[in-house]
C-alpha positions as CSV (number, residue, x, y, z in Angstrom):
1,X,-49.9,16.5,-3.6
2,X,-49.0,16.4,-0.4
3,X,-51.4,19.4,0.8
4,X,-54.3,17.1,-0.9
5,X,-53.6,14.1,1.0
6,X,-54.1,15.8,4.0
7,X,-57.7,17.0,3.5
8,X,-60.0,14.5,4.9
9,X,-62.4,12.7,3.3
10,X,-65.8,12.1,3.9
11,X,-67.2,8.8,3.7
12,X,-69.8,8.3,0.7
13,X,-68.6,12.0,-0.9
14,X,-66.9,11.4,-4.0
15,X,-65.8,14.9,-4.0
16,X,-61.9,16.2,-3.3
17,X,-62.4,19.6,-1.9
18,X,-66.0,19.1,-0.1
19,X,-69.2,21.5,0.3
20,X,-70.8,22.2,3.8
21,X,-73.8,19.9,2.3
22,X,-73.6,16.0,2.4
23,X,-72.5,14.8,-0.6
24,X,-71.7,18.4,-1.8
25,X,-68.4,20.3,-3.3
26,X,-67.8,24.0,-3.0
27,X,-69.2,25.9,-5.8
28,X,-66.6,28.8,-4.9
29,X,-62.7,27.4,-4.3
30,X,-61.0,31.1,-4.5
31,X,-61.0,31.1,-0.7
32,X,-59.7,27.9,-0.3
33,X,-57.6,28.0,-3.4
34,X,-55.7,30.9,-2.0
35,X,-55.0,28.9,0.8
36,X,-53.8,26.1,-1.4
37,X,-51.9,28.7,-3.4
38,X,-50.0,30.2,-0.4
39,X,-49.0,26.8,0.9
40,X,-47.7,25.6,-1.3
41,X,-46.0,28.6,-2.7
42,X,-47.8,29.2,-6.3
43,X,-49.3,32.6,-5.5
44,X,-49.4,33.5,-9.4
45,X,-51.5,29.8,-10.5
46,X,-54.8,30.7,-11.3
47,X,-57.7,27.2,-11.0
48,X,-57.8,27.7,-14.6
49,X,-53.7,27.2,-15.3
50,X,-54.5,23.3,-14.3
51,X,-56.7,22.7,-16.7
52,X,-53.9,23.8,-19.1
53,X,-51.8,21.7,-17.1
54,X,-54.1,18.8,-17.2
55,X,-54.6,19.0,-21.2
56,X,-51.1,19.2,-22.0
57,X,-49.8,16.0,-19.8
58,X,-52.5,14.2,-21.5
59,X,-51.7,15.4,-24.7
60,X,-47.8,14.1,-24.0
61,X,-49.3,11.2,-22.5
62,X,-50.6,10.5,-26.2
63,X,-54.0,10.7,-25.3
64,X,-55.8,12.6,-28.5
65,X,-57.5,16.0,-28.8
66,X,-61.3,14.2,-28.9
67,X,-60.4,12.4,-25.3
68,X,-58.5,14.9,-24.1
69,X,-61.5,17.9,-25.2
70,X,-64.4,15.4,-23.8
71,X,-62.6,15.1,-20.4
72,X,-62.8,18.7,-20.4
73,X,-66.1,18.9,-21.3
74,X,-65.2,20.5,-24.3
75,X,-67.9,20.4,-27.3
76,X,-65.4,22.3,-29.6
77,X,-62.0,21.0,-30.9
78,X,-60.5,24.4,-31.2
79,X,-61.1,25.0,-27.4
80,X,-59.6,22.1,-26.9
81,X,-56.3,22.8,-29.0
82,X,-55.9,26.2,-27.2
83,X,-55.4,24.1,-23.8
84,X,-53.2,21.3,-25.1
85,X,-49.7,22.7,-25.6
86,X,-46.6,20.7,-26.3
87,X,-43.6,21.1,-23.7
88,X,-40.4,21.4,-25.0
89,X,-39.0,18.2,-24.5
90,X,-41.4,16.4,-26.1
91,X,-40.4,18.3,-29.5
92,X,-37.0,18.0,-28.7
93,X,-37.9,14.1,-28.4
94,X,-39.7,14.6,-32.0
95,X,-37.0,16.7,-33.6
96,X,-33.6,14.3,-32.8
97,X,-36.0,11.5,-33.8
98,X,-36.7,12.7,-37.1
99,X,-32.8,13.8,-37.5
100,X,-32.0,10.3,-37.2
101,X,-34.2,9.0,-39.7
102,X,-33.1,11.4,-42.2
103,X,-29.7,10.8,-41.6
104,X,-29.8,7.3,-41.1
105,X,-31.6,7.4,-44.6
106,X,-28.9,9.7,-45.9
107,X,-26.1,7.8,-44.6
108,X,-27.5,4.5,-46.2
109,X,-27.8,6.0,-49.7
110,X,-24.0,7.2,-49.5
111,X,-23.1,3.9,-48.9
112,X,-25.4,2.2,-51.9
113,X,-23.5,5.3,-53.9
């Protein structure tokens, strides 16, 4: 994040990484993504990882695959569900809190027993 802050912007571009035009972007980042890449030491991230990224916080976020695939620009669900992967702690969340519902619900019928 830090690397980003530091690239200026130009007033009335909307764009992060500018073109050479006014009002532009670059329609090729692999040089400049390199650059990224080396500084900040992720030589193996491809552009394409972060939109993997990107889908997966929003999908633990608890934004849906119909959001999540139209900020994409996806048209197809499935390509959609092929970048949203749950991390592990998020099932780990899910798991423990479905253990204590069943036990909780086991533990209450022993008692009624």
């Amino acid at each position: 994040m830090d690397l980003l802050k530091r690239i200026p912007m130009i007033a009335g571009n909307p764009h992060v990484i500018t073109g050479r035009k006014d009002g532009g972007h670059l329609t090729d980042l692999e040089k400049p993504w390199r650059r990224i890449r080396k500084e900040a030491g992720l030589e193996d991230v491809r552009i394409h990882d972060l939109r993997h990224s990107f889908a997966s916080d929003a999908l633990e976020l608890g934004e849906d695959l119909i959001m999540i695939g139209k900020l994409l620009g996806h048209r197809d669900l499935k390509s959609t569900a092929r970048y949203a992967h749950l991390k592990k702690e998020p099932i780990q969340r899910a798991v423990k809190g479905i253990d204590l519902k069943i036990s909780s619900a086991l533990a209450a019928t022993k008692l009624q027993s």
